[in-house]
NUDO-159792 format. One record per residue (C-alpha): residue number from 0; residue in one letter; z, x, y. Coordinates in steps of 0.02 Angstrom, whole numbers, plus 50000, padded with zeros to 5 digits. Layout:
! residues N
{atom NUM; A; {Z; X; Y}} ...
This chain:
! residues 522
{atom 0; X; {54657; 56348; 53586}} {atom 1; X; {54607; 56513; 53576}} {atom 2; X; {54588; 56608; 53392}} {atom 3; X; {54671; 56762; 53376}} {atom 4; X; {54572; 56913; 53355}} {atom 5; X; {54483; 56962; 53176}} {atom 6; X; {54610; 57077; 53092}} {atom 7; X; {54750; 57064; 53201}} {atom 8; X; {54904; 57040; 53148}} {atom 9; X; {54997; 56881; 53202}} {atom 10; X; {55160; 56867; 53269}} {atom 11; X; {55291; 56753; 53164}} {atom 12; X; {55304; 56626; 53321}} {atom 13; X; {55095; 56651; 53321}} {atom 14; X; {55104; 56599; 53136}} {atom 15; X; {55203; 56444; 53146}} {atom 16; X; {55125; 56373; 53301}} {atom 17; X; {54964; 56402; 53227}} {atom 18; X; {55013; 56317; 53067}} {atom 19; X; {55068; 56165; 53161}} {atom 20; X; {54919; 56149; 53254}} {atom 21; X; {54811; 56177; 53120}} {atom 22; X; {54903; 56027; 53035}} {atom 23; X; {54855; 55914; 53213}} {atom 24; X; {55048; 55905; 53287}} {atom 25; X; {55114; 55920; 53448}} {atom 26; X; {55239; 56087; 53436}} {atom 27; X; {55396; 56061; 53512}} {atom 28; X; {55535; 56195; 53542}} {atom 29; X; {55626; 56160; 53385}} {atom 30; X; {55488; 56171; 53296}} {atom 31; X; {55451; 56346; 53349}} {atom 32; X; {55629; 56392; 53298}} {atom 33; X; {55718; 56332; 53447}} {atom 34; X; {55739; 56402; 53638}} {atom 35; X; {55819; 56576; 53606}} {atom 36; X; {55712; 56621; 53461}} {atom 37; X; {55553; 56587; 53600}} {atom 38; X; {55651; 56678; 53735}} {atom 39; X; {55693; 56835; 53616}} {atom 40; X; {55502; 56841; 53556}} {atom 41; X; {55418; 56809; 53733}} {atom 42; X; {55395; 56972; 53770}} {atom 43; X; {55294; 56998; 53619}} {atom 44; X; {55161; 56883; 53613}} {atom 45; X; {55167; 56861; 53811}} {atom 46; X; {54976; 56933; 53817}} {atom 47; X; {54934; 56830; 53646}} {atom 48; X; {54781; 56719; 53657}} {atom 49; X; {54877; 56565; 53595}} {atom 50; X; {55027; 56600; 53759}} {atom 51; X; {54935; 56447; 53847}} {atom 52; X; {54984; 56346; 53678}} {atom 53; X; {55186; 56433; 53674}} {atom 54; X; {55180; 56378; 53884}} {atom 55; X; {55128; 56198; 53864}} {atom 56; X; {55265; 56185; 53703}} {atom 57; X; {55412; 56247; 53812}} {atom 58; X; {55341; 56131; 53988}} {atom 59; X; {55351; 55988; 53867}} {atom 60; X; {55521; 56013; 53786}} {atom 61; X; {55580; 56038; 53972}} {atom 62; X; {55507; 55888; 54044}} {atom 63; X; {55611; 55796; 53899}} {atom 64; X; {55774; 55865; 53920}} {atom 65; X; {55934; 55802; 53989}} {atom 66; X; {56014; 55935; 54027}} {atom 67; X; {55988; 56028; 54227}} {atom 68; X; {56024; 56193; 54153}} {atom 69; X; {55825; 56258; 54210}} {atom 70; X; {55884; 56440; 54206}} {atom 71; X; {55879; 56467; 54015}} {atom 72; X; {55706; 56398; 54021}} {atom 73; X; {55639; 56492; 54168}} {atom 74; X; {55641; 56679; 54104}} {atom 75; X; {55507; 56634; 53950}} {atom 76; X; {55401; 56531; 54061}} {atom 77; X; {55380; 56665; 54190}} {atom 78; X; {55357; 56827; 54075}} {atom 79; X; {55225; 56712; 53996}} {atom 80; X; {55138; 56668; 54145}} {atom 81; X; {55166; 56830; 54241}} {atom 82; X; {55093; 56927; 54044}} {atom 83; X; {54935; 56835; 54057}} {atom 84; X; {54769; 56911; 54109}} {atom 85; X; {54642; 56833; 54002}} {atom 86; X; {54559; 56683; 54124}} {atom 87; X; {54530; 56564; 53993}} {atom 88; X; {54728; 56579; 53945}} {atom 89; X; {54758; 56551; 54145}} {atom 90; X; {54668; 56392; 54136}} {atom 91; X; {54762; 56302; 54000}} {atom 92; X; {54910; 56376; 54081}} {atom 93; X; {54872; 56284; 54225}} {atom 94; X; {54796; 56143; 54139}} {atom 95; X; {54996; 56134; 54048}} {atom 96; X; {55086; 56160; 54204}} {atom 97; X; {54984; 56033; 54316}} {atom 98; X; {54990; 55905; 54182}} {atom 99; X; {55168; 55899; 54156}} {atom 100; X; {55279; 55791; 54244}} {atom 101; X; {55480; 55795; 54314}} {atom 102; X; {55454; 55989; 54306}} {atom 103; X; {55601; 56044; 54397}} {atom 104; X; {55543; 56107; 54552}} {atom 105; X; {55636; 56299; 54532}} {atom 106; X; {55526; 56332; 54373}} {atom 107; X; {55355; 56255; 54471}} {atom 108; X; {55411; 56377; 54599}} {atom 109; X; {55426; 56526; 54492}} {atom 110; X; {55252; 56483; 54419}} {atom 111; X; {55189; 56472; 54576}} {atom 112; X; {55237; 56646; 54638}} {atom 113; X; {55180; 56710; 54478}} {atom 114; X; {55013; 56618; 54527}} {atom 115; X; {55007; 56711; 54683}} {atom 116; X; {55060; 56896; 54632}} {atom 117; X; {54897; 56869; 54517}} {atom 118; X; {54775; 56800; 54633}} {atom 119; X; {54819; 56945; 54752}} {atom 120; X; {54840; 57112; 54634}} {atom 121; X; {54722; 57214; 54654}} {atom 122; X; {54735; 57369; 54554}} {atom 123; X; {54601; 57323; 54426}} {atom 124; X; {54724; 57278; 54282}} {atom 125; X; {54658; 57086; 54286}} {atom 126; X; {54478; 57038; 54323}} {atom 127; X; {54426; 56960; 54486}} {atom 128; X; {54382; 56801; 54391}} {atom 129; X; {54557; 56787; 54321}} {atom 130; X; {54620; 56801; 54514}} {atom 131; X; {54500; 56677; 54543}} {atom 132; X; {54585; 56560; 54398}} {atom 133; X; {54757; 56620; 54474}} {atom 134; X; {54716; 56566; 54662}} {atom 135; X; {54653; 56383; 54595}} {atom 136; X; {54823; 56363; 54494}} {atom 137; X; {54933; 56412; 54657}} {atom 138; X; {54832; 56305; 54753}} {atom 139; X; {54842; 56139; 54645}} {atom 140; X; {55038; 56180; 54635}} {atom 141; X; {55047; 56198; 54818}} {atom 142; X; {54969; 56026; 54853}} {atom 143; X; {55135; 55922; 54814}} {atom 144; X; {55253; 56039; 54930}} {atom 145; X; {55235; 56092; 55104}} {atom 146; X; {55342; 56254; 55084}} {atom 147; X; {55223; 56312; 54951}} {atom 148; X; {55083; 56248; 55058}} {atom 149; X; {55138; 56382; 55183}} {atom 150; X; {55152; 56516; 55079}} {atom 151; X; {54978; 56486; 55020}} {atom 152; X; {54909; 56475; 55172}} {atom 153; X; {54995; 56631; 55219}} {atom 154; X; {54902; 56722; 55074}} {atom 155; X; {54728; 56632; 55104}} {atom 156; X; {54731; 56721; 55290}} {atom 157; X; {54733; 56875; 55233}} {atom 158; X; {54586; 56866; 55132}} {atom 159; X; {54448; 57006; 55206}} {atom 160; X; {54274; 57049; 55157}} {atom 161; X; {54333; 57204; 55064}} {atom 162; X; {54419; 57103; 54933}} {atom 163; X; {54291; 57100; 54759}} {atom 164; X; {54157; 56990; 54802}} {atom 165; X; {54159; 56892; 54614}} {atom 166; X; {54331; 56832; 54664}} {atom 167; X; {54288; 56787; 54864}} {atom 168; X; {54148; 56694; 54787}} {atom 169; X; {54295; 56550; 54719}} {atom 170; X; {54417; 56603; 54863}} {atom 171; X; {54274; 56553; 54975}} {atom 172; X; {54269; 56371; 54904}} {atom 173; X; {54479; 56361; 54902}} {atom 174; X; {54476; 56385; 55073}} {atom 175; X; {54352; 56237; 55114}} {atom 176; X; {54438; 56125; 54995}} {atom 177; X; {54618; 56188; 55093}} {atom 178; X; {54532; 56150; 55267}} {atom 179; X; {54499; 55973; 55195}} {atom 180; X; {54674; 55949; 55155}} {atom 181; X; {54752; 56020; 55283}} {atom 182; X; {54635; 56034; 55420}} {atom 183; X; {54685; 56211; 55483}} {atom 184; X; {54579; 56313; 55622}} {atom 185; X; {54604; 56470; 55565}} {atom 186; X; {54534; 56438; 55403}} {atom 187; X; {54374; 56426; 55482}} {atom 188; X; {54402; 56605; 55594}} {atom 189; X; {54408; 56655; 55373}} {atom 190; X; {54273; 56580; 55314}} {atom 191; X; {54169; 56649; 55468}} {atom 192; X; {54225; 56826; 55422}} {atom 193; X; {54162; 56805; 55250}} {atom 194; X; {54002; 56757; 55303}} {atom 195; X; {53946; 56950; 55314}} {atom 196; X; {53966; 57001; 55143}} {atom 197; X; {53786; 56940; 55056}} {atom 198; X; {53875; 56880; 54879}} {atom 199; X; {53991; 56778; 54990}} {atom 200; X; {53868; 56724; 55126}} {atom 201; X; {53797; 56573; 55027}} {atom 202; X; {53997; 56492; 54987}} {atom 203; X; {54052; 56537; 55150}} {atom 204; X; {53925; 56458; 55263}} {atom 205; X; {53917; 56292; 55166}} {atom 206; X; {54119; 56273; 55184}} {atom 207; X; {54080; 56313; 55365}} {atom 208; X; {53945; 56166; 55350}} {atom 209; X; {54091; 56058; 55263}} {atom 210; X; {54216; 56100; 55386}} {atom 211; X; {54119; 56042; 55525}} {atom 212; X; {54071; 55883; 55449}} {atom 213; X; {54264; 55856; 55409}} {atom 214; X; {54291; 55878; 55614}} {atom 215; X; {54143; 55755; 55645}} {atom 216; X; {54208; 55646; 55541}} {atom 217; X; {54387; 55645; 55607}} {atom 218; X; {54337; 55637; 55792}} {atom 219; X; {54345; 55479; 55870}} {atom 220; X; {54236; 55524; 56031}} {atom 221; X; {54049; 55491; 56003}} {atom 222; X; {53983; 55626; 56087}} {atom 223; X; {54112; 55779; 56009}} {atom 224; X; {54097; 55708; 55835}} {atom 225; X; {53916; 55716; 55882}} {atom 226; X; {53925; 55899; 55933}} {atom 227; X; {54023; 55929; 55763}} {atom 228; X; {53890; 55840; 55665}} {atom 229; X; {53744; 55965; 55729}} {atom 230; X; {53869; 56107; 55710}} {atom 231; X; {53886; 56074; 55533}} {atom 232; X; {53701; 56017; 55515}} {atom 233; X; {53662; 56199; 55569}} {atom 234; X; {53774; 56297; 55455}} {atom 235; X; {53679; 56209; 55299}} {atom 236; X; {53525; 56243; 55352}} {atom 237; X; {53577; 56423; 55354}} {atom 238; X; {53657; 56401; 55170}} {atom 239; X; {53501; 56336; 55125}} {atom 240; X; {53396; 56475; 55174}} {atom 241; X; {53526; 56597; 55080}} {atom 242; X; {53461; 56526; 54915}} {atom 243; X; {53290; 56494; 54835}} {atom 244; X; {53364; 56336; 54769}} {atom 245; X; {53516; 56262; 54855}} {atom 246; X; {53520; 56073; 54816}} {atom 247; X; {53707; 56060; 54870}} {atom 248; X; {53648; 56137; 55041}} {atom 249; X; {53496; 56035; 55034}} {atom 250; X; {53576; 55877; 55017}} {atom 251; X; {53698; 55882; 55135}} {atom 252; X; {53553; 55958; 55280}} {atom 253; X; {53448; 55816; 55245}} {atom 254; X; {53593; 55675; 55252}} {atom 255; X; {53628; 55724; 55424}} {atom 256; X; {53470; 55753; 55486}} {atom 257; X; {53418; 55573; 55426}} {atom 258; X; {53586; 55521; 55537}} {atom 259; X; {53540; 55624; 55682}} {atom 260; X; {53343; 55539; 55652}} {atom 261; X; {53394; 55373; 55614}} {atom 262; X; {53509; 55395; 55782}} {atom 263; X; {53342; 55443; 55879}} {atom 264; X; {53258; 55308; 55830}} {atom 265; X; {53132; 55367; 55683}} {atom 266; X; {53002; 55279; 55606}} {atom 267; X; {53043; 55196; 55440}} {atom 268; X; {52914; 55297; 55353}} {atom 269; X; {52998; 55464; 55421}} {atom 270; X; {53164; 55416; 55362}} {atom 271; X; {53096; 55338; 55216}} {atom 272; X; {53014; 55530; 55170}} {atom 273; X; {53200; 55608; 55206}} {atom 274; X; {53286; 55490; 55093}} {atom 275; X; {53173; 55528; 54953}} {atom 276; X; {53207; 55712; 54990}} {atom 277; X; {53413; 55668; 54958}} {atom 278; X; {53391; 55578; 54821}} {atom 279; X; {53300; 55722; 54738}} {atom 280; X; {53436; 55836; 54787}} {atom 281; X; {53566; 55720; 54717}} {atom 282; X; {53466; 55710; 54564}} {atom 283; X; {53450; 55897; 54545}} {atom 284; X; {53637; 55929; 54604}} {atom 285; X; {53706; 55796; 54483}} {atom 286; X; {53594; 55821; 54333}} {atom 287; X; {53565; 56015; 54329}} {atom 288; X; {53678; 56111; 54428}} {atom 289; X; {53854; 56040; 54369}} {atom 290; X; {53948; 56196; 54298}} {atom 291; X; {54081; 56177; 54175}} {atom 292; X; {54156; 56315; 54211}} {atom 293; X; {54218; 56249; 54408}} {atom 294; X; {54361; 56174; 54449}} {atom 295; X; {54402; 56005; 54393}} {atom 296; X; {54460; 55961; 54573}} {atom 297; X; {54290; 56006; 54642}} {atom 298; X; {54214; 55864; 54564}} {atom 299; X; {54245; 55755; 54724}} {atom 300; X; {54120; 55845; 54812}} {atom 301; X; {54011; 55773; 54669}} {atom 302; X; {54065; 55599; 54711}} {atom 303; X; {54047; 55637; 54886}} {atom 304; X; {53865; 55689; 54859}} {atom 305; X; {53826; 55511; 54781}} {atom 306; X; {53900; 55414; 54915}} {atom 307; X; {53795; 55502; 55034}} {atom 308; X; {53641; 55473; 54925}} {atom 309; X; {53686; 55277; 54944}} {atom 310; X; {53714; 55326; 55126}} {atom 311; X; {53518; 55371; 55125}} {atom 312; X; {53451; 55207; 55038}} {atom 313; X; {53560; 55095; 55155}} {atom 314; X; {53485; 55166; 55318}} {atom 315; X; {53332; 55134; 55266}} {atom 316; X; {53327; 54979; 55218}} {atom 317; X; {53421; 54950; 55361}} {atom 318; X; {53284; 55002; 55478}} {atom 319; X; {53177; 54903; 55389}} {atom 320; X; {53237; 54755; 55417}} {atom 321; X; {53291; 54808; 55611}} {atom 322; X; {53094; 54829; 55602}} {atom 323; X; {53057; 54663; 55575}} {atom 324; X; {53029; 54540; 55716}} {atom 325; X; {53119; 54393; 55640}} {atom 326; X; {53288; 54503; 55670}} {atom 327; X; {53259; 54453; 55857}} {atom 328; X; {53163; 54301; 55866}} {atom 329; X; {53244; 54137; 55796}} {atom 330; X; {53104; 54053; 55776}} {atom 331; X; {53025; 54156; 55699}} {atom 332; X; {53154; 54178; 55566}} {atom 333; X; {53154; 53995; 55540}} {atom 334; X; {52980; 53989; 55506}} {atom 335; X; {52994; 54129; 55377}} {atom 336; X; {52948; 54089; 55202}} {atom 337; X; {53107; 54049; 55090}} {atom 338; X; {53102; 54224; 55002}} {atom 339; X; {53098; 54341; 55137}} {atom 340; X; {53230; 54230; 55217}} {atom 341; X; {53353; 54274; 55051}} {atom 342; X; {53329; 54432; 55056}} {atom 343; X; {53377; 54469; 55219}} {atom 344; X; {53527; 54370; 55182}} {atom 345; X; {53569; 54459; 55025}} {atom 346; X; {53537; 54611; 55129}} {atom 347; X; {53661; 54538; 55265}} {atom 348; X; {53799; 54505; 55108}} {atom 349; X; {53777; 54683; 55054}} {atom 350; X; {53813; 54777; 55216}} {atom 351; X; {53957; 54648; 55235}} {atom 352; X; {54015; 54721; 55047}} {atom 353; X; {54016; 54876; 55100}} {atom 354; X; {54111; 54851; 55252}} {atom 355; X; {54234; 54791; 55186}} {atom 356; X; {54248; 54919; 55055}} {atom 357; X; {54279; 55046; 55178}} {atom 358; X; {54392; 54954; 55279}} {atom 359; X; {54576; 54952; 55292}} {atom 360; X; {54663; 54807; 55215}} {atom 361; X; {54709; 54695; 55387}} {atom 362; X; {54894; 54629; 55402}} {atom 363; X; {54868; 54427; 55475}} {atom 364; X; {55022; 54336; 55573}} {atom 365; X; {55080; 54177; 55507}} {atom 366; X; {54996; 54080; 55655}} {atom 367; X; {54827; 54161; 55597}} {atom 368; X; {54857; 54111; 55409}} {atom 369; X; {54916; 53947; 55484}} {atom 370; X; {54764; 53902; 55557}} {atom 371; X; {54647; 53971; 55418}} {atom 372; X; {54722; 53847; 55303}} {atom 373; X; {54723; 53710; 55452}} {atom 374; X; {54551; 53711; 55443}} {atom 375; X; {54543; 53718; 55263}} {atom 376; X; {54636; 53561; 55242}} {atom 377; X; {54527; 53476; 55380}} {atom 378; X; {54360; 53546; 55330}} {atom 379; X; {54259; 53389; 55293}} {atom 380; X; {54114; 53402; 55196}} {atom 381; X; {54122; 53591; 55224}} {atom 382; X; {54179; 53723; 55079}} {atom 383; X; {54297; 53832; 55052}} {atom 384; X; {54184; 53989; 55074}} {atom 385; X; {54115; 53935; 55251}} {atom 386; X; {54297; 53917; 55313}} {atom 387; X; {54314; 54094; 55253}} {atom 388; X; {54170; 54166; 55328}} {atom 389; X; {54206; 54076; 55508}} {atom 390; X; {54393; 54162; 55493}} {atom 391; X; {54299; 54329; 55434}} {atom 392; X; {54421; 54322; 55272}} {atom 393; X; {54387; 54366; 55093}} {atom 394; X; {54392; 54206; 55012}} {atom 395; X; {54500; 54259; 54875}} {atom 396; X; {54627; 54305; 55030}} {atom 397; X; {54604; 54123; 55051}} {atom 398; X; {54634; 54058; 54909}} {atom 399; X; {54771; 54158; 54881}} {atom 400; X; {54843; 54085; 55040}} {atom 401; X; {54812; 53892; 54968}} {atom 402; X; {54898; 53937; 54823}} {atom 403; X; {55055; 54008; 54890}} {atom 404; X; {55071; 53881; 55034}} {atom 405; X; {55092; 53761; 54892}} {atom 406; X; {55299; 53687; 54925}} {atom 407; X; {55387; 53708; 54749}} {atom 408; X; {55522; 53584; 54823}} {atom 409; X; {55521; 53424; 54739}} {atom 410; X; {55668; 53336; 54817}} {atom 411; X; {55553; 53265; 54962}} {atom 412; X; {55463; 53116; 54892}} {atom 413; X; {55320; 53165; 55009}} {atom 414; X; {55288; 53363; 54954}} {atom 415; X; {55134; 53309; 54837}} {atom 416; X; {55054; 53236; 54975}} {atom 417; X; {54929; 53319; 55102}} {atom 418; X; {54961; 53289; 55273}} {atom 419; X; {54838; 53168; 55304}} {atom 420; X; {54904; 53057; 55177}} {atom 421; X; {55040; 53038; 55249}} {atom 422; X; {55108; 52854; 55348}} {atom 423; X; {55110; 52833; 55501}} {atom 424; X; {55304; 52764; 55497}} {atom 425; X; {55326; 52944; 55378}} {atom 426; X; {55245; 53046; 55510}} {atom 427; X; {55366; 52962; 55636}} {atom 428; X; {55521; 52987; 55537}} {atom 429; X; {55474; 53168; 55498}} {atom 430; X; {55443; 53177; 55714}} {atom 431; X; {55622; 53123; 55714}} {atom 432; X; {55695; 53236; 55594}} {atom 433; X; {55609; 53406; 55660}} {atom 434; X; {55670; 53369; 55839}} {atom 435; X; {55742; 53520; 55918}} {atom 436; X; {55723; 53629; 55801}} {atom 437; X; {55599; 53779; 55814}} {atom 438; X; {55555; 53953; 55771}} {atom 439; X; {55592; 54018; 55596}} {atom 440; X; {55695; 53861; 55555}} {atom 441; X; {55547; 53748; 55591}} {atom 442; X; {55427; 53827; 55472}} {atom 443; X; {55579; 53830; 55318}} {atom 444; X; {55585; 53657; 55365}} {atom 445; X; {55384; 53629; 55372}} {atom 446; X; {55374; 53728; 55212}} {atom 447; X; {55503; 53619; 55120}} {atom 448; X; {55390; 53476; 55150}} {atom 449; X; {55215; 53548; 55131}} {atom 450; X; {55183; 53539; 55297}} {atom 451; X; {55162; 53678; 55464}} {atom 452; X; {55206; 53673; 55624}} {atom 453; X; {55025; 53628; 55714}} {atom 454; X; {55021; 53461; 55610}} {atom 455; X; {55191; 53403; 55673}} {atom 456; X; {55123; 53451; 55856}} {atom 457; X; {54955; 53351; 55805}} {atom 458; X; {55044; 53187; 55755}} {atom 459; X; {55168; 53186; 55919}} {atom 460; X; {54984; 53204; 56044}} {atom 461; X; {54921; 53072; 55919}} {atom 462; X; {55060; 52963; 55942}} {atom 463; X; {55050; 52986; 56133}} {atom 464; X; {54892; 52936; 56124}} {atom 465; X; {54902; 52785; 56051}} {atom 466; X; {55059; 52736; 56171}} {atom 467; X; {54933; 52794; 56330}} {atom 468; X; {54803; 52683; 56250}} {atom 469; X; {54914; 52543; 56231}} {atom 470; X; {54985; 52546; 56391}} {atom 471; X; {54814; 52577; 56469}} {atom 472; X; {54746; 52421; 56379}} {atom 473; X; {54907; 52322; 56448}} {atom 474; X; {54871; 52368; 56627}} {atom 475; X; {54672; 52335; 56583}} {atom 476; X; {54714; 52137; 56562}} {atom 477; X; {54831; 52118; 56687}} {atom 478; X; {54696; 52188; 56808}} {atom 479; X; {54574; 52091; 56756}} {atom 480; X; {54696; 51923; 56758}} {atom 481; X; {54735; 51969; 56959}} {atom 482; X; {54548; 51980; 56975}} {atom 483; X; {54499; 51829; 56916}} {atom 484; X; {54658; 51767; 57023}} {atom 485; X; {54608; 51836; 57151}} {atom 486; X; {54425; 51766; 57131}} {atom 487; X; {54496; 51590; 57104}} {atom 488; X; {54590; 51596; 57275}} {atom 489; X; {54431; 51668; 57383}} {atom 490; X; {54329; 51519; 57290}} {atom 491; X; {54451; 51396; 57361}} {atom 492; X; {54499; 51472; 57521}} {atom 493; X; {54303; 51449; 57535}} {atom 494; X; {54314; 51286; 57495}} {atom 495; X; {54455; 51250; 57601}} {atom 496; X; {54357; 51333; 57757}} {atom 497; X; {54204; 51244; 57728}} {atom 498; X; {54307; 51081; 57751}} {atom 499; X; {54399; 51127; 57875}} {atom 500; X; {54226; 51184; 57960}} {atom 501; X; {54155; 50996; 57925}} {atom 502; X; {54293; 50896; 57978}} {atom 503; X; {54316; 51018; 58168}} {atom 504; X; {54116; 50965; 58169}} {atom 505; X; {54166; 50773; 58145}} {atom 506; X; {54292; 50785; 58261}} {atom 507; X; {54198; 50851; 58390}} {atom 508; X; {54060; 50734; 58363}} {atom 509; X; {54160; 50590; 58353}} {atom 510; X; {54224; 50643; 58542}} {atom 511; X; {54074; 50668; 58600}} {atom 512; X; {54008; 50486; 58539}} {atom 513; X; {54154; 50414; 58622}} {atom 514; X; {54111; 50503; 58769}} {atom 515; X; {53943; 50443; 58768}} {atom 516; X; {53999; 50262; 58751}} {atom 517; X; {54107; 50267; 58887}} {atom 518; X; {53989; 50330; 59015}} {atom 519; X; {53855; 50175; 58964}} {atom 520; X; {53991; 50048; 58982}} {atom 521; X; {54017; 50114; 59151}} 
């Protein structure tokens, strides 16, 4: 809150709202006398230092109310906000308005224009920081609705050169932060305007710089996004020449040099000598050249400056290690001593970290979470975590998935049971029972019974199996019975030949003896 000034007498709505403060509460309406008494004093005390205070006291009571009658409570809100020229009174104004919540959207509206008129009069009856102040509260209002976006935008075009350069100075970083939002081209035709006005130059060309890298970094074809990447590069090397020190500029030239270096394949000590030059333009950014008196909203490009500092350290190391032999030879890496070995693994875990910090949350099918916990179930001597790095899965997603695959159905007498413990004259009957059915139906049935769908199919080819052995192993011994048949019959059709062989011999023998006798008798 602002004091009022030495000597000057207070209003009576002054009076009691100081009073109250003074005492540590939080004014409301009635306090102040009620609605009508504000609305008939307004006028008076519209300029006041303490108007911010009478503005947040009537957004409150309005948030609160019931009633939908916002046309008694418009006309004090907007001769307050429309009667205020000091900047530090437009700040908690905005502060009030921004921070209060089921506003209805006629009286954001009518702040909103008020907003506007401010950030573009120019007859000299409010400073060009106060526009300033008056352009950042239409903008953060214009953020939640697309028909104020418009008119914002509208007003942001027509900004020229000949406009006070103290206020293009914070129009110049409005319209970067609006290209970010809302990516629009002809925001950048602005910006490139500004860039001949010397107060302006310095703003102007680094929101070109961040405008480009906003284009690089939304193009999906390598070799634009590179195009858009040494686009940008240049227009913060030409902030940083603007200024004797620049360490926003500075930064954000050296991040994307190391990129476009580390890209071209650089030495590890050149990109080791870059990253030390970020980090000391982080440090200086973060630790001297934070102004209090910038928007609150800015302070992503802060956070956007350390992640790019962590950017630095990461390539680094990276090359680094993409330096080191062992990356490429296996052998090599086996014969490694144990340390170096862990901490190229803990090297490994961290770029997995922060891959998947920066990556979208995935959306797995059943059949995928079905098989995850498949081999979870069946994993042997194996843990929990390896089964979650095979699947490439968080292993709290997989654990999660244990847990609610567990059946809450007790009716089955075999639900506590994991599949594998189950008999094989259960398996059977649970074969029989899921016969036919399929689809969405099978897995409410599965589910019932702690089970999924691949097991049943697993238990029906092991049951097929064990029929195919057996009947294999039938036909097995009857083969080798009709061989050794078969073996017994050539052994005595042998036999049988043989004799038969013998006694043709002694026949024909005998005949011939006989013969033989004959002729000597004769």
């Amino acid at each position: 809150m602002v004091a009022a000034a030495a000597g000057g007498a207070l209003h009576p709505l002054e009076q009691t709202l100081h009073t109250l403060l003074a005492q540590g509460k939080v004014p409301s309406v009635n306090d102040l006398g009620g609605l009508k008494a504000i609305a008939q004093s307004v006028s008076s005390v519209a300029t006041s230092p303490i108007a911010a205070e009478i503005l947040a006291t009537i957004l409150r009571s309005l948030s609160e109310a019931e009633d939908d009658d916002s046309l008694v409570w418009r006309e004090p809100i907007v001769t307050l906000v429309q009667g205020a020229i000091v900047d530090t009174v437009l700040i908690e104004m905005i502060d009030a308005t921004d921070g209060c919540e089921h506003l209805p959207q006629s009286v954001i509206e009518d702040v909103f224009t008020a907003f506007l008129q401010k950030a573009t009069n120019t007859s000299g009856a409010i400073s060009a920081y106060a526009r300033a102040i008056a352009l950042e509260g239409a903008f953060r209002l214009a953020l939640t609705n697309r028909r104020r976006q418009f008119r914002l935008l509208d007003m942001l075009l027509s900004i020229t050169v000949a406009d006070e350069p103290q206020y293009l100075q914070y129009a110049a970083k409005i319209l970067g932060i609006a290209h970010s939002h809302w990516r629009e081209n002809e925001i950048v035709n602005v910006l490139k305007g500004l860039v001949d006005c010397d107060e302006v130059a310095y703003e102007a060309t680094f929101e070109l710089g961040m405008a480009g890298l906003t284009s690089a970094l939304d193009e999906p074809k390598r070799d634009v996004a590179a195009s858009f990447f040494n686009e940008a590069l240049l227009w913060f090397k030409k902030a940083k020449a603007l200024r004797e020190t620049a360490p926003e500029a500075l930064l954000y030239s050296e991040s994307l040099t190391l990129l476009t270096e580390f890209e071209a394949g650089r030495t590890k000590p050149e990109l080791a000598e870059r990253s030390k030059s970020i980090h000391k333009a982080a440090f200086e950014l973060l630790a001297w050249h934070t102004d209090s008196s910038l928007p609150a909203w800015l302070g992503t490009r802060h956070i956007q400056a350390a992640c790019w500092n962590s950017l630095a350290s990461t390539l680094v190391s990276l090359m680094e290690s993409l330096e080191e032999v062992c990356w490429w030879e296996p052998a090599v890496v086996i014969e490694s001593p144990p340390r170096q070995n862990s901490c190229r693994l803990k090297f490994i875990e961290s770029i997995k970290f922060e891959i998947k910090m920066i990556t979208p949350k995935k959306q797995y099918s059943d059949e995928f979470r079905e098989q995850a916990l498949a081999k979870v179930y069946k994993r042997g001597k194996r843990t929990i975590q390896d089964i979650a790095d095979e699947s490439n899965l968080s292993i709290h997603t997989l654990k999660n998935w244990m847990k609610s695959s567990t059946p809450t159905d007790t009716s089955s007498p075999n639900v506590s049971k994991r599949p594998q413990d189950w008999r094989p004259e259960e398996r059977l009957l649970a074969l029989h029972e899921s016969h036919g059915i399929s689809g969405e139906a099978l897995n409410a049935w599965c589910r019932q019974r702690g089970l999924f769908a691949h097991q049943l199919a697993q238990w029906k080819s092991d049951f097929c199996a064990v029929t195919s052995a057996r009947s294999g192993g039938n036909d097995s011994q009857t083969l080798r019975t009709l061989k050794a048949e078969n073996q017994r019959l050539e052994r005595e059709l042998n036999r049988k030949d043989k004799a038969l062989a013998e006694a043709a011999a002694l026949l024909i023998l005998q005949k011939k003896v006989r013969a033989l006798l004959a002729g000597e008798v004769e």
